[in-house]
C-alpha positions in Angstrom: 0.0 0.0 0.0 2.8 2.3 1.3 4.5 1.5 -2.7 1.1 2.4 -4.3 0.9 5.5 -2.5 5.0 6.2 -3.6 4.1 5.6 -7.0 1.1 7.9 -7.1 2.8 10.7 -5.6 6.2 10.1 -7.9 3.5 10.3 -11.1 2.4 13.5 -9.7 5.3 15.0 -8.9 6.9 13.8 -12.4 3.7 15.4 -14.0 3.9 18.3 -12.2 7.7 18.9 -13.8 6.8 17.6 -17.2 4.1 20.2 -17.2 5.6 23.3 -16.1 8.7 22.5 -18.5 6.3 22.5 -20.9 4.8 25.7 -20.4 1.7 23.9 -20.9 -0.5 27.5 -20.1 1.2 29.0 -22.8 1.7 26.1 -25.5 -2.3 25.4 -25.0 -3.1 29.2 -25.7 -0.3 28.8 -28.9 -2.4 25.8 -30.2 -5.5 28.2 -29.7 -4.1 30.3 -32.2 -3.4 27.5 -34.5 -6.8 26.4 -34.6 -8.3 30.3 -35.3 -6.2 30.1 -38.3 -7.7 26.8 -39.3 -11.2 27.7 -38.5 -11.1 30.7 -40.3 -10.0 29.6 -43.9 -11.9 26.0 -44.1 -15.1 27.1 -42.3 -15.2 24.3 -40.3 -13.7 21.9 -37.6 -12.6 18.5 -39.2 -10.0 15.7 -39.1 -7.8 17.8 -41.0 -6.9 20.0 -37.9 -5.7 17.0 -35.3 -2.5 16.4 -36.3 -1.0 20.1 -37.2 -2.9 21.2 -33.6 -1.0 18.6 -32.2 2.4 18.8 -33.9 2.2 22.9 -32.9 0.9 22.0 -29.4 4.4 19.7 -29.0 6.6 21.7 -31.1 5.5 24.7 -28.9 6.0 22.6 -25.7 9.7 21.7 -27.3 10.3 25.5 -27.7 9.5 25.9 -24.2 11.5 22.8 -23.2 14.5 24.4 -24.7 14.3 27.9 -23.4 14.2 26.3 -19.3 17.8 24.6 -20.5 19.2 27.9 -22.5 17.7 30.1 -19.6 19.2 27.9 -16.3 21.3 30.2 -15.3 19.3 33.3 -15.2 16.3 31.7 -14.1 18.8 30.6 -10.7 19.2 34.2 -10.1 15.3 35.2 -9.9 13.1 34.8 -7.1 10.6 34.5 -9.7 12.2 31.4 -11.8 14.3 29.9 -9.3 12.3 27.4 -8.0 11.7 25.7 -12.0 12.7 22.3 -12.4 16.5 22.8 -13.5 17.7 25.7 -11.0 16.2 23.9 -8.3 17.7 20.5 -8.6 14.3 18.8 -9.7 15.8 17.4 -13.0 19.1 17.2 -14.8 19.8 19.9 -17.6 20.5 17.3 -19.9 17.6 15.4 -19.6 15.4 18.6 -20.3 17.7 19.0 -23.9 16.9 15.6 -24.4 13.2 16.1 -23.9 12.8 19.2 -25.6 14.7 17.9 -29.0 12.2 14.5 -29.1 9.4 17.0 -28.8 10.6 19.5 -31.8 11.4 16.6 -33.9 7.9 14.4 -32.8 5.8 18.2 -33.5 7.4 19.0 -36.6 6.7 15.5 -37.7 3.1 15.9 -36.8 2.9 19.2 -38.6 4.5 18.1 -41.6 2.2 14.8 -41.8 -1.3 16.4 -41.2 -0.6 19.4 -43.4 2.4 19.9 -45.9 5.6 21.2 -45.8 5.2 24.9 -45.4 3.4 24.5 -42.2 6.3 22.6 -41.4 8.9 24.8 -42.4 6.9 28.3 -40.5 6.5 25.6 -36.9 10.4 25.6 -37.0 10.7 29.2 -37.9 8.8 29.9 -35.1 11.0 27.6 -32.7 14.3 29.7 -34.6 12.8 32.7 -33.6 12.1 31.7 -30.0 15.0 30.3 -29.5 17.2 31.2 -32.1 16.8 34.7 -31.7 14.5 36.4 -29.1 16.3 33.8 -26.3 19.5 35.1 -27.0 19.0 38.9 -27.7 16.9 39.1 -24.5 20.6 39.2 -22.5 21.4 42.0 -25.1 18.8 44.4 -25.3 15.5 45.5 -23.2 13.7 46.0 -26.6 14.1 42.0 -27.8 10.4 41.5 -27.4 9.8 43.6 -30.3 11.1 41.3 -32.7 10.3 38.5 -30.4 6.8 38.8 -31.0 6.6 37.8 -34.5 6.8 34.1 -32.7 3.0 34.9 -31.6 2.2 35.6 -35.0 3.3 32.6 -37.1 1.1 29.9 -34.9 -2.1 31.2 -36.3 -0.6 31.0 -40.2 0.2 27.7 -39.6 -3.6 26.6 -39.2 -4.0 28.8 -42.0 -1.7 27.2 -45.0 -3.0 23.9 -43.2 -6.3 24.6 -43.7 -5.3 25.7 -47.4 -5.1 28.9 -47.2 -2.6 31.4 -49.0 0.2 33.3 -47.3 0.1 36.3 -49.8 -3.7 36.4 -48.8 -4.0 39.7 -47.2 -6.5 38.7 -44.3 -3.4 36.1 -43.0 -1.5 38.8 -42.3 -4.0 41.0 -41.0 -4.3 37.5 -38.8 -1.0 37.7 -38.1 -0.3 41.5 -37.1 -3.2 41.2 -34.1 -1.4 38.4 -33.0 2.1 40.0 -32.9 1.6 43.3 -31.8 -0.9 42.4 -28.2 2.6 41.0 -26.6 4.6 43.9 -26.6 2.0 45.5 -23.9 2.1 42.1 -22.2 6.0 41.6 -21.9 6.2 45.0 -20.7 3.4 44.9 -17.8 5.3 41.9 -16.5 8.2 43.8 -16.5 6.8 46.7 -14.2 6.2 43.6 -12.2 9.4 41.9 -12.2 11.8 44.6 -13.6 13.7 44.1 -10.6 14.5 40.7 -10.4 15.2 41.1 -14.4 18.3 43.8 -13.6 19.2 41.7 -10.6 19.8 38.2 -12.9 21.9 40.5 -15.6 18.7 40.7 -18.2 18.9 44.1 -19.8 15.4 46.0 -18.5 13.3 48.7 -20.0 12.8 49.7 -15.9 16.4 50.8 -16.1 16.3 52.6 -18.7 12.9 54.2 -18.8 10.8 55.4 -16.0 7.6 54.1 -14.6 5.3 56.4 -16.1 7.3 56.1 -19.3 6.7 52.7 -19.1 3.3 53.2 -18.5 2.6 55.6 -21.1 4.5 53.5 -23.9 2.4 50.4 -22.8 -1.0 52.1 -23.2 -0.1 53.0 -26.7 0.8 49.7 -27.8 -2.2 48.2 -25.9 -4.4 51.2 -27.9 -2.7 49.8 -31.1 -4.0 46.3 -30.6 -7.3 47.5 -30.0 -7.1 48.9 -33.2 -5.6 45.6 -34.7 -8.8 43.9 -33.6 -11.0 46.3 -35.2 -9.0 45.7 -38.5 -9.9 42.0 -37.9 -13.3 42.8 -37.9 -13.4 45.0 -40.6 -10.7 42.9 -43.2 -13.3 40.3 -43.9 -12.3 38.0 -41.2 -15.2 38.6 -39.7 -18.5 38.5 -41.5 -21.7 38.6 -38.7 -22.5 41.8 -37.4 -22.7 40.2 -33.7 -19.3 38.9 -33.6 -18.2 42.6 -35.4 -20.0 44.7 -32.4 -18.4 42.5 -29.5 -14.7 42.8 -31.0 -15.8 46.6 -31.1 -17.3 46.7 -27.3 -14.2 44.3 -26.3 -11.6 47.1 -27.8 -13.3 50.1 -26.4 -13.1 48.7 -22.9 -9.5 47.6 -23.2 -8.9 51.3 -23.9 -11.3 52.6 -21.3 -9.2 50.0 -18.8 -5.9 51.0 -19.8 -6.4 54.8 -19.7 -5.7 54.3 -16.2 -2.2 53.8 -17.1 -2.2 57.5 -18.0 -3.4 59.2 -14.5 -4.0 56.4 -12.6 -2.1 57.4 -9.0 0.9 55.0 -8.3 -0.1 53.7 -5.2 -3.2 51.9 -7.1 -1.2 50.9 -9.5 -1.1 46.7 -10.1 0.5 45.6 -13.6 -0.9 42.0 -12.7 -4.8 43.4 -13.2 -3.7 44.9 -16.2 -2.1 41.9 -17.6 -5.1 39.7 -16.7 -7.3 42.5 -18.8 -5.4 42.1 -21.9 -5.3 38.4 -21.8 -8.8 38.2 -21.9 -9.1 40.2 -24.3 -7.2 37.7 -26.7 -8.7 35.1 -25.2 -12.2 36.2 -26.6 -10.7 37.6 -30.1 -9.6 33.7 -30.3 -13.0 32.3 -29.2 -14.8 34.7 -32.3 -12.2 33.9 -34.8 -12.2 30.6 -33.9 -16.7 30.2 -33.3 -17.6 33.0 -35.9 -16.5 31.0 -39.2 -18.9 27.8 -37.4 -21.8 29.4 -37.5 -21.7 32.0 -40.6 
C-alpha cells in the first residue's frame, strides 16, 4: 500500500515537472491560435486540424523545453524562476535537452504529416525565432520582445496554410499582425512587475532605462494599437456577422477605457498584474470569435 501511495505521488510530482517545463498554459493558448487560423480559412472543424494542432501543441511545448535549458542560469538568479525544475535540482539539464529535441522533432513530424511542408517549415521558424533569436538577444537588449513577438504571430498561419489557405492572402496577415503586436504590452506589464529581479539576474530591463510612467505611457499605446488591430480584424473580412463585429468593437473600447488608467491612474493603485489579466482576456475572446464566428456563418 505504502508502494502504491509512492508511486502515485512520484507520477504526480513527475507530472507536475513535465508540465511546467512544458509551459503547458502558454503552448495550449499557442495551439489556440493554431486552430483560429484553421477555422477561419476552411469554415469548419474536421479531421484535417488533429494532427497540425497537435504537432504545434508539442513543437510549442519543445520550444519551451528548450528555453528552461538555455535560460538555467538566469532563471537561478530570480526569485521568480528559481524554484523551476532545472535551477532547483528537480531534474538534470540534460535530460530537459533531451526532452525538448524528441518534442521539436515528434511536433514537426506531426505538422508536416497532417498538413504539408510549409506549415512545417513556418513551426520551426517559429522555434528559430524563439529560441534562435528572441532567447538570445533578450541578455542584449531590453527592446528584444519587439522582434520576439513575430513568434505569436506565425502559430495562427500555420492553421492557416494547413487549412489551405494562401500566405500572400492579405486577411493572414492582417491575422497575423493582431497576433504580434498584443505582446509587446504584455512583456512589458510583467516587466513593471518583475523589472527588478530582471536587472538583478543581468537581463537588460526597460525599468532601467525608462521610468515608470514612461513605461506606463509606452504600454498604453501599444495596448491602444492592438485594440485597433482587432478592429482591422473585424473589418478585413475575417469577420462576417455583425454580432461577432459589435463585440470585437465593445471588447476594444473597454480595453482602452481599462488601460487609460495607465495615463493618470495614482501610483499607489497601480497593479501591472490586473492589467495583464485585462489584456489576456481580451485575446482570449478575439480567439473564441475567430475561432466560433467561421462555425456558425
Amino acid at each position: 500500500m505504502k508502494e502504491t501511495t509512492t508511486l502515485k505521488t512520484d507520477f504526480r510530482e513527475n507530472l507536475k515537472i513535465t508540465l511546467e517545463l512544458n509551459k503547458v498554459p502558454i503552448t495550449f493558448l499557442v495551439t489556440l491560435t493554431t486552430l483560429a487560423g484553421y477555422v477561419l480559412v476552411k469554415g469548419t472543424i474536421d479531421g484535417g486540424l488533429i494532427l497540425p494542432a497537435l504537432g504545434i501543441f508539442i513543437l510549442a511545448c519543445g520550444g519551451a523545453a528548450l528555453n528552461h535549458f538555455q535560460d538555467r542560469d538566469k532563471d537561478a538568479l530570480m526569485e521568480r524562476t528559481k524554484n523551476r525544475p532545472i535551477p532547483s535540482g528537480k531534474v538534470s539539464s540534460s535530460m530537459v535537452l533531451w526532452l525538448a529535441v524528441i518534442e521539436i522533432a515528434v511536433g514537426t513530424g506531426l505538422i508536416y504529416l497532417g498538413s504539408n511542408f510549409l506549415a512545417a517549415q513556418l513551426g520551426l521558424l517559429a522555434l528559430l525565432w524563439y529560441n534562435g533569436l528572441y532567447t538570445p538577444l533578450k541578455r542584449k537588449t531590453a527592446f528584444a520582445v519587439v522582434p520576439g513577438s513575430v513568434i505569436g504571430a506565425i502559430p495562427p498561419l500555420v492553421g492557416w496554410v494547413a487549412a489551405g489557405g494562401s500566405l500572400a492572402d492579405p486577411n493572414a496577415l492582417t491575422l497575423a499582425f493582431f497576433f504580434f503586436i498584443w505582446q509587446v504590452p504584455h512583456f512589458w506589464l510583467l516587466m513593471l512587475r518583475y523589472g527588478p529581479e530582471y536587472e538583478a539576474a543581468g537581463y537588460p530591463s526597460i525599468t532601467a532605462m525608462l521610468g515608470r510612467q514612461q513605461i506606463k505611457s509606452a504600454t498604453f499605446l501599444w495596448t491602444a494599437a492592438t485594440a485597433v488591430s482587432a478592429l482591422m480584424v473585424a473589418l478585413s473580412g475575417l469577420v462576417s456577422l455583425l454580432f461577432f463585429k459589435v463585440l470585437i468593437l465593445i471588447a476594444a473600447v473597454w480595453l482602452v477605457v481599462v488601460f487609460s488608467r495607465l495615463l493618470w491612474g495614482r501610483k499607489e493603485d497601480f497593479n501591472p498584474f490586473h492589467y495583464f489579466m485585462r489584456i489576456n482576456y481580451f485575446v482570449l475572446v478575439m480567439i473564441v470569435v475567430l475561432s466560433v464566428e467561421p462555425l456558425v456563418r
